[in-house]
C-alpha positions as CSV (number, residue, x, y, z in Angstrom):
1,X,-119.1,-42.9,-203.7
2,X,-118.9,-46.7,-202.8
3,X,-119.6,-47.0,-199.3
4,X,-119.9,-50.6,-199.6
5,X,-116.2,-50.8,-198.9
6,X,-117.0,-50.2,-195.9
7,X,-118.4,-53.1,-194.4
8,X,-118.8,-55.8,-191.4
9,X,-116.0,-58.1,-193.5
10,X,-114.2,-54.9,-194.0
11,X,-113.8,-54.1,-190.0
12,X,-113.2,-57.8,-189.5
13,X,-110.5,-57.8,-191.5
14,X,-109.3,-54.5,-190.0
15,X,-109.7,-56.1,-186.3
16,X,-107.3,-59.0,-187.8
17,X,-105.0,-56.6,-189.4
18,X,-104.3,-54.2,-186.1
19,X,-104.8,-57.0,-183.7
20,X,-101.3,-56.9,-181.2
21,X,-100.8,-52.9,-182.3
22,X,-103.8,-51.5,-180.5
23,X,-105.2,-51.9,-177.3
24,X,-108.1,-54.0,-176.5
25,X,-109.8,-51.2,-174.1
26,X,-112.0,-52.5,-171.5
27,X,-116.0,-51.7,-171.3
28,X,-116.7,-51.7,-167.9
29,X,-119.6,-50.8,-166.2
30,X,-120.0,-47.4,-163.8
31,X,-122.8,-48.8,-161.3
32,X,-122.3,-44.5,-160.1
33,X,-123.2,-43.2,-163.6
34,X,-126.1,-45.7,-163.5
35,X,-127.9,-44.7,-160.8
36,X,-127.2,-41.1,-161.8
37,X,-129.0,-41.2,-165.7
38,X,-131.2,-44.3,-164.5
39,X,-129.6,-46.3,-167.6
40,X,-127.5,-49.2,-167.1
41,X,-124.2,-47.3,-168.6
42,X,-120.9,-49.3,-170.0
43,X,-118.0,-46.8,-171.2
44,X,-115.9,-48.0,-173.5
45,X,-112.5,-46.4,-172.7
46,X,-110.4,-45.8,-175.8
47,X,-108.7,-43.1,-173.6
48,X,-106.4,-46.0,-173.3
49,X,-105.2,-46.8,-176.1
50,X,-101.3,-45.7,-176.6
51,X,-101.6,-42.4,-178.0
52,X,-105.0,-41.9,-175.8
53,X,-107.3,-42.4,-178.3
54,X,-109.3,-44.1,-180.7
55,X,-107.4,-43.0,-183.7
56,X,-105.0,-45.6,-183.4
57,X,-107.3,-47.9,-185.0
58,X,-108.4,-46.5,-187.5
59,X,-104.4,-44.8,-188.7
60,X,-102.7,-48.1,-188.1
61,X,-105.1,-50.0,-190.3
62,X,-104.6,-47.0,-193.2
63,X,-100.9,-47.5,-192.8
64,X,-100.8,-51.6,-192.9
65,X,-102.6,-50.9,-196.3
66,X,-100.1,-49.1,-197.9
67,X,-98.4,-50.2,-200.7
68,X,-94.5,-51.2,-201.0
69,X,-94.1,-47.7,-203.0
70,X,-96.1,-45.5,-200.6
71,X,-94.2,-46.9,-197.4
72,X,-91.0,-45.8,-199.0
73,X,-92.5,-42.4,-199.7
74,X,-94.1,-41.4,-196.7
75,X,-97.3,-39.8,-195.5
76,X,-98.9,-36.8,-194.4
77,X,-102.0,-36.2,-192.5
78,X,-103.6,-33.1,-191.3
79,X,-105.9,-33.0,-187.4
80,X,-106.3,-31.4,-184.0
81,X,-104.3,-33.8,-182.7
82,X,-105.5,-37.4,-181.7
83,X,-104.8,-38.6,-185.3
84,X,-102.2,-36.9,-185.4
85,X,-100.6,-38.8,-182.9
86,X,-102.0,-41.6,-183.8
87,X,-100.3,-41.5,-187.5
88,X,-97.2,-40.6,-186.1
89,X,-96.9,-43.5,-183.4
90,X,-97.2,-45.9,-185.8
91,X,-95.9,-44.9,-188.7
92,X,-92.5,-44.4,-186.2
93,X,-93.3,-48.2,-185.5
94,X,-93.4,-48.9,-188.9
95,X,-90.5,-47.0,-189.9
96,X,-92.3,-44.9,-192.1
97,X,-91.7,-40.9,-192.5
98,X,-94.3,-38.9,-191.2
99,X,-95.6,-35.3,-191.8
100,X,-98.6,-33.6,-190.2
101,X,-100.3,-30.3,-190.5
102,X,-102.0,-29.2,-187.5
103,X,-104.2,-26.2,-186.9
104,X,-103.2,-23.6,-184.9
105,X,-105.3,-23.7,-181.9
106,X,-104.9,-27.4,-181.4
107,X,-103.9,-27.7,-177.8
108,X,-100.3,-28.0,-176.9
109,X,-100.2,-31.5,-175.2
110,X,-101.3,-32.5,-178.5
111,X,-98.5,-30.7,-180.5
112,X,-95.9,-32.0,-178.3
113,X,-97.1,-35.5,-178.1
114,X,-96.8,-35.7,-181.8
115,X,-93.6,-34.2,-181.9
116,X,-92.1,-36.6,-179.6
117,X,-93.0,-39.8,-181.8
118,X,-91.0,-38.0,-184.6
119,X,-93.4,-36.8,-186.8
120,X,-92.4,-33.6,-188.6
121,X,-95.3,-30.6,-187.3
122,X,-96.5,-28.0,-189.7
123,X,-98.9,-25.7,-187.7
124,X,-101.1,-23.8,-190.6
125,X,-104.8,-22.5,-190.5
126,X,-107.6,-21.6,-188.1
127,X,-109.3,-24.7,-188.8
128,X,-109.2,-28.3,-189.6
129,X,-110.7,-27.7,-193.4
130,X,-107.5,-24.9,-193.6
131,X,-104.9,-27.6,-191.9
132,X,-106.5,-30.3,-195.1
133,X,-105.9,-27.5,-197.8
134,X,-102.0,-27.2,-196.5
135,X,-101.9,-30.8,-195.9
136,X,-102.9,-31.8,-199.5
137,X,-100.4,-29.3,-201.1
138,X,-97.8,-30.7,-199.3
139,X,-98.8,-34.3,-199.9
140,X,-98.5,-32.9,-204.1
141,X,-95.4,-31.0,-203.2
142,X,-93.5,-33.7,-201.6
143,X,-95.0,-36.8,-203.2
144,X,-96.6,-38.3,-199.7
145,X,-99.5,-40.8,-199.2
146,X,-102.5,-38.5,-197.7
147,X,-104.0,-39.7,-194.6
148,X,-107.2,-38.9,-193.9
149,X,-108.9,-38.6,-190.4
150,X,-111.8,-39.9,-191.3
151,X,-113.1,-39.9,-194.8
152,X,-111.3,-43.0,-195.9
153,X,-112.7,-46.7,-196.2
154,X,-109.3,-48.0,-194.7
155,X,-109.7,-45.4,-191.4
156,X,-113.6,-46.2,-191.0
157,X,-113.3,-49.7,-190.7
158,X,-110.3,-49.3,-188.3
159,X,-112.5,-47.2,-186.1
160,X,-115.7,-49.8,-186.6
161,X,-113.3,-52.3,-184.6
162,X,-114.3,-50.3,-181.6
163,X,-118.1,-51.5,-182.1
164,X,-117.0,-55.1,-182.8
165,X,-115.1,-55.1,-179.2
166,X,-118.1,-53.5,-177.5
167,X,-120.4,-56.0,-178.5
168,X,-118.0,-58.8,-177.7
169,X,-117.4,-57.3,-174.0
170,X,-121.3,-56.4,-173.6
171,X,-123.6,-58.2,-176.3
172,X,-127.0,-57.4,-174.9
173,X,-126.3,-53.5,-175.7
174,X,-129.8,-51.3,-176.5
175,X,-127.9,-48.3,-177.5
176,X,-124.6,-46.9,-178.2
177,X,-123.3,-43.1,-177.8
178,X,-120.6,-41.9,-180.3
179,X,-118.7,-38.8,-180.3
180,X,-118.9,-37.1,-183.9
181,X,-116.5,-34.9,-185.7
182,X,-116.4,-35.5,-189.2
183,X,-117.9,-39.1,-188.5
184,X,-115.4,-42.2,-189.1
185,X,-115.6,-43.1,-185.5
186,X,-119.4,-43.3,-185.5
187,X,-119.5,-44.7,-188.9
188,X,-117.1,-47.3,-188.3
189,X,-119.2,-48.2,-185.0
190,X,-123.0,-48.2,-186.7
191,X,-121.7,-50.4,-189.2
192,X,-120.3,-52.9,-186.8
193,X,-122.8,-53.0,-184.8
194,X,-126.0,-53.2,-187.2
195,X,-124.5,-55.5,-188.5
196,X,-124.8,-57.8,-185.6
197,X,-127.4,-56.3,-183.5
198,X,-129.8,-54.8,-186.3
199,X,-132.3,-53.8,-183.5
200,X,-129.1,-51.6,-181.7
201,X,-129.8,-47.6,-181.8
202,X,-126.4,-45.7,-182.6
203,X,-126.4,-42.1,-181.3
204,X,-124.3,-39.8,-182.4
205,X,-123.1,-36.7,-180.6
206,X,-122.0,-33.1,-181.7
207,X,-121.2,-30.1,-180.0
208,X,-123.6,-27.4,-180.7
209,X,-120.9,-25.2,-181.7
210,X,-119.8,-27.3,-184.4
211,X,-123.3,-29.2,-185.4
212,X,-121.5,-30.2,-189.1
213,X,-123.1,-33.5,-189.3
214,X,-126.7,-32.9,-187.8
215,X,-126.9,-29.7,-189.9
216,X,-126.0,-31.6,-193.3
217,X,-128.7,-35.1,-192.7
218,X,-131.4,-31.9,-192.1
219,X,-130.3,-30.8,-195.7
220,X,-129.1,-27.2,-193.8
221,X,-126.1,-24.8,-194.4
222,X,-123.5,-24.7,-192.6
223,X,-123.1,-23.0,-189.3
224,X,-120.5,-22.6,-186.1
225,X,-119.9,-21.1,-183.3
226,X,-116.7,-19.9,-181.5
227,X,-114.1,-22.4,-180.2
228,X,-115.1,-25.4,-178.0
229,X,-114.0,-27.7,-175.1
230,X,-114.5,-30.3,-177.7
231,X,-112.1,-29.5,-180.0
232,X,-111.5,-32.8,-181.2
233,X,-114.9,-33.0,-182.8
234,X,-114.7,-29.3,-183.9
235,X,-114.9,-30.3,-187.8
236,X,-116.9,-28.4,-190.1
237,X,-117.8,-30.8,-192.8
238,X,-118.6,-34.2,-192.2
239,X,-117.1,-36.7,-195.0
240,X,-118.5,-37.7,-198.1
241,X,-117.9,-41.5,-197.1
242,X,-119.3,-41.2,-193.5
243,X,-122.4,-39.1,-194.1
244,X,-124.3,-41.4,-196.2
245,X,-123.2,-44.1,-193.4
246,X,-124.3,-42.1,-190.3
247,X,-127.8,-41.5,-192.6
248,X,-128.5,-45.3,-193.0
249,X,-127.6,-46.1,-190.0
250,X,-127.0,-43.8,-187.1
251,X,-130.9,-42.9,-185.3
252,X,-130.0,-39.2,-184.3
253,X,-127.3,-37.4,-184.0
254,X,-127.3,-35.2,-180.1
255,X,-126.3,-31.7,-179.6
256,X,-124.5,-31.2,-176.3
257,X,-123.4,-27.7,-175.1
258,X,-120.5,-26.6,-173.5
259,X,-121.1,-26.7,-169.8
260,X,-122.9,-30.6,-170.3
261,X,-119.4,-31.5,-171.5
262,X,-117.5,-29.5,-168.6
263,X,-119.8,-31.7,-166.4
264,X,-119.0,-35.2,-167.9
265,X,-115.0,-34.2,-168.5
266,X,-115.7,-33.8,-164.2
267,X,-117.8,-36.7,-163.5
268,X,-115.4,-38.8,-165.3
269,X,-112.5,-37.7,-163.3
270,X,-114.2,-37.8,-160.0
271,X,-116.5,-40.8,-160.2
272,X,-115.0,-43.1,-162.5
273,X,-111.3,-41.8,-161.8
274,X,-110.4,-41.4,-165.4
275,X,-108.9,-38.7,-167.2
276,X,-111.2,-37.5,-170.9
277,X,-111.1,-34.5,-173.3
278,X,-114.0,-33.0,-174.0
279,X,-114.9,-34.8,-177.4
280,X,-114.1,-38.1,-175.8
281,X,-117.2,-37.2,-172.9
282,X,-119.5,-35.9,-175.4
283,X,-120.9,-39.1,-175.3
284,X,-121.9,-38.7,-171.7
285,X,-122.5,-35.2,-171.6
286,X,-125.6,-36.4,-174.1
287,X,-126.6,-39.3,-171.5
288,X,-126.6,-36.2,-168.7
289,X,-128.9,-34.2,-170.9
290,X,-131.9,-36.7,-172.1
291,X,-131.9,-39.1,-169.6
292,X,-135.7,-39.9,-170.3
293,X,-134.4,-41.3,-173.8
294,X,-132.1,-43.9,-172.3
295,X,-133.5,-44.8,-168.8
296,X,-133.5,-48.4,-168.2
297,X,-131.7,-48.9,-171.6
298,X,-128.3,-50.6,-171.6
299,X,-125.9,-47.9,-172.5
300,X,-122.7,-47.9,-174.3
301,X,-120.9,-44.8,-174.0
302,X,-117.7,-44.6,-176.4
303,X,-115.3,-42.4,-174.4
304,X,-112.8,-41.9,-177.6
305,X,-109.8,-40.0,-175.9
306,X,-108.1,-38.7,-173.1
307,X,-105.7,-35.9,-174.6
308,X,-106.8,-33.0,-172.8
309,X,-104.2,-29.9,-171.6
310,X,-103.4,-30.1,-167.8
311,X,-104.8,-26.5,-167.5
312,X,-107.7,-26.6,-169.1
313,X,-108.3,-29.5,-166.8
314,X,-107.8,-27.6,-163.8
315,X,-109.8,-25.2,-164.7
316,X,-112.8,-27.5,-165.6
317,X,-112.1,-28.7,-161.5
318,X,-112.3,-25.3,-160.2
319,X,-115.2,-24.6,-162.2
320,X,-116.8,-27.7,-161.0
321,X,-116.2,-27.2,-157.4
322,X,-117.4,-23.8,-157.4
323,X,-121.0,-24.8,-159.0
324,X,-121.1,-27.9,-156.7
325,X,-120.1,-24.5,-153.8
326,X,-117.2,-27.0,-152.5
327,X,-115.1,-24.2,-153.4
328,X,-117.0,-20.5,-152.4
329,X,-116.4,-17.0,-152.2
330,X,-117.4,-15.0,-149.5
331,X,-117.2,-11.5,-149.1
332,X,-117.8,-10.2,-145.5
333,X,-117.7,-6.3,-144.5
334,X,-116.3,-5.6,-141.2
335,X,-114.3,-3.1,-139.5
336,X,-111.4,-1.6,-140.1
337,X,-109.1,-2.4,-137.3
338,X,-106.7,-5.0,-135.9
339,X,-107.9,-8.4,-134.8
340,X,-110.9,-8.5,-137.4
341,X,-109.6,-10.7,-139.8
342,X,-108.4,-13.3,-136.8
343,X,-112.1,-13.2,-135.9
344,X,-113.4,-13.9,-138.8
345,X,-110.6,-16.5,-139.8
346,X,-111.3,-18.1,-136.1
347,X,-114.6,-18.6,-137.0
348,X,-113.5,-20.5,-140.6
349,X,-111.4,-22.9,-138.4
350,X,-113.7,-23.6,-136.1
351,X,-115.8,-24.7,-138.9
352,X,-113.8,-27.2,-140.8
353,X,-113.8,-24.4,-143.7
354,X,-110.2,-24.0,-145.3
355,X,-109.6,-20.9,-145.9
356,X,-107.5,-20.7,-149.8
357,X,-107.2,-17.1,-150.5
358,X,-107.7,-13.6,-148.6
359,X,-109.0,-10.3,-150.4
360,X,-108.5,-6.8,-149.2
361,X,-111.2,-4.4,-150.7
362,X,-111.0,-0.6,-149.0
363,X,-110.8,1.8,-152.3
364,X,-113.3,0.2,-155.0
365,X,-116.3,0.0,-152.6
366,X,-119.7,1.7,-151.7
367,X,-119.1,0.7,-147.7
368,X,-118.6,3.6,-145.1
369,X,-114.8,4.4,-144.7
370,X,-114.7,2.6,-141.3
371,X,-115.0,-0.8,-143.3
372,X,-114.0,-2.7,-145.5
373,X,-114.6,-5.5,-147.4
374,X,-112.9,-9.0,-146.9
375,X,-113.0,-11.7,-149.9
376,X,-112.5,-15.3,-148.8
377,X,-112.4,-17.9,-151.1
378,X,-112.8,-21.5,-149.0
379,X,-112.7,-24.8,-149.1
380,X,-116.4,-26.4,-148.0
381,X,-117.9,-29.8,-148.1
382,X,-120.5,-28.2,-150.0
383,X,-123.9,-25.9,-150.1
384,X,-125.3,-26.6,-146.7
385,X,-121.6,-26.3,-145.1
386,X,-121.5,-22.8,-147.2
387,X,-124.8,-22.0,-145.7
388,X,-123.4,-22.4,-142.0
389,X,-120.3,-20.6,-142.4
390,X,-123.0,-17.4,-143.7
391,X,-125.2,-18.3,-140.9
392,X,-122.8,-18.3,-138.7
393,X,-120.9,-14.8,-139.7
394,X,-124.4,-13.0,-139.6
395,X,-124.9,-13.9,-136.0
396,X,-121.5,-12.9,-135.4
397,X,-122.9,-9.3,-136.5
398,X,-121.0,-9.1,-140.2
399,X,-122.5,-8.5,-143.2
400,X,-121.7,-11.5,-145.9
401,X,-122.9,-12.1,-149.5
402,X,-121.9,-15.1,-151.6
403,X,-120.1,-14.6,-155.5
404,X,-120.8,-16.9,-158.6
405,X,-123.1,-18.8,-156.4
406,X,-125.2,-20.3,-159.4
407,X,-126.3,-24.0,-159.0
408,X,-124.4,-26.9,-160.6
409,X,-124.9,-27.8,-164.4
410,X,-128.2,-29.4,-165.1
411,X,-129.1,-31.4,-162.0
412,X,-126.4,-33.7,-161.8
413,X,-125.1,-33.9,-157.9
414,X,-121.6,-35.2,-157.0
């Protein structure tokens, strides 16, 4: 395999080639993540690019390479989504026909997205290796130019233009976080950046549901889990140009699990006021969960996309506000008789505590048959406001427990 077409000139020339189609993303500093990891963090948001990602780079450089007979044929490609969009986009800029095969689970703001640049969808397999295996019969079938995610010279070094922008915007990095599915992105990124900082770490990051990559440098079999937040990394064998890359020159490759990701997919939104899927905040979920490793360090953290499905999102809030107990659930026994709940809902108001949802419980209940139990689920400023709303309905003579009061993910506070 001749990895040395992947090189520093290579991504050069592919920053020259894609220049005015892609977005330069900013890498701005969060002085609010800083002070929570103790690293001075940059994040390099490539949730901005068109299509939300930073497959743009990478698929747009591919595409400029085709030749005169390709163009006229077409391509196909096969992904969860961000490439696929990214393909699509351009080759509709480009005026090129476009097919892609997506797996089945790939989330629907994804499907739609790529539908809507014109790009016809085939939805086929459980996985991205099925999606390849329908993709590349169709690419035989029809006579179409197959475009890889991310195990093609081309794509890599479209992807390494991300590390050349980083160390323009920041040059005094000490180490830079990178998502990692099948490994272009991080491949593209170590080579850039060795290349012109030799001294910089590269970190990858995985899911430990999908640990393709770190399994394969340990020489192990292959092994995943069930489905993950961070589906866009959820590939299951890294690529036979990128692994020998991410070996020379990527330090360690991070397993992150899936609440760490909730958290940074939160603390994204919240602090930095910008929307990320879950691959695109593996990068920070890592800097959350070894912040000995980086403290004091200078920090890049690649945040490679934004596509993430509206529910799924609100979700991850809810979920978030009830470990940080800004959202709670209190059950409170009282008696069965008219006026109780006013009381109790009285005492909320006097508070500051909104009240978001009222239970009844009389049937499915161990309580005498003069009570019955009361679920409120309330918005509080946090733990010690939950605390005084309990304190206060025990003096008041009720009987009150708290549900799913576990404390936030690692030991993060917002």
């Amino acid at each position: 395999m001749n990895t040395g077409a992947v090189s520093i000139d290579a991504i050069r020339a592919a920053a020259s080639r894609i220049g005015g189609g892609v977005v330069a993303t900013p890498c701005v500093a969060s002085r609010v993540l800083s002070a929570l990891t103790g690293a001075q963090v940059w994040l390099k948001l490539e949730n901005l690019q068109f299509t939300a990602s930073f497959k743009d780079r990478g698929a747009l450089n591919r595409l400029l390479t085709l030749d005169d007979s390709e163009r006229a044929r077409g391509v196909v490609a096969m992904s969860a989504g961000n490439h696929a969009q990214a393909v699509a986009y351009h080759a509709q800029r480009l005026g090129l026909r476009a097919l892609i095969v997506m797996p089945r689970y790939t989330p629907g703001v994804k499907v739609e997205s790529t539908r809507r640049f014109g790009a016809e969808i085939v939805l086929e397999g459980d996985t991205l290796d099925e999606a390849a295996v329908r993709a590349r019969q169709l690419a035989a079938e029809r006579d179409l130019t197959f475009v890889h995610p991310y195990d093609d010279p081309a794509v890599i070094a479209g992807q390494g233009t991300v590390g050349l922008e980083m160390l323009a915007q920041v040059p005094a990095l000490d180490a830079v976080l990178v998502p990692v599915g099948g490994g272009g992105l991080v491949a593209g990124v170590a080579t850039a950046v060795r290349a012109l900082r030799p001294q910089i770490e590269v970190v990858g990051v995985e899911t430990e549901r999908f640990p393709a990559v770190a399994r394969a440098l340990r020489g192990e079999a292959p092994e995943f889990g069930a489905a993950t937040l961070a589906e866009g990394i959820a590939v299951e064998q890294p690529g036979e140009y990128t692994l020998p890359i991410i070996r020379a020159a990527v330090a360690d490759v991070l397993l992150v699990d899936e609440r760490r990701i909730e958290e940074a997919v939160l603390l994204l939104l919240e602090l930095e006021k910008t929307v990320v899927e879950g691959a695109g905040a593996a990068g920070l979920a890592a800097l959350l969960a070894h912040p000995a490793h980086f403290a004091g360090r200078k920090v890049g953290v690649v945040i490679s996309g934004g596509n993430i499905d509206m529910p799924v999102l609100a979700t991850i809030i809810e979920r978030g506000l009830v470990r940080s107990r800004r959202l709670v659930h209190l059950v409170v026994a009282v008696r069965d008789v008219p006026g109780t709940l006013a009381a109790v809902t009285t005492l909320f108001a006097a508070e500051g505590a909104n009240v978001v949802q009222v239970l009844h419980q009389r049937t499915f209940t161990s309580l005498t048959l003069e009570l019955v139990e009361i679920g409120f689920v309330l918005q509080t400023r946090g733990p010690e406001h939950e605390r005084v709303l309990i304190a206060r309905l025990e003096a008041a003579g009720y009987t009150v427990h708290a549900l799913g009061a576990g404390p936030p993910v690692g030991d993060t506070k917002v």
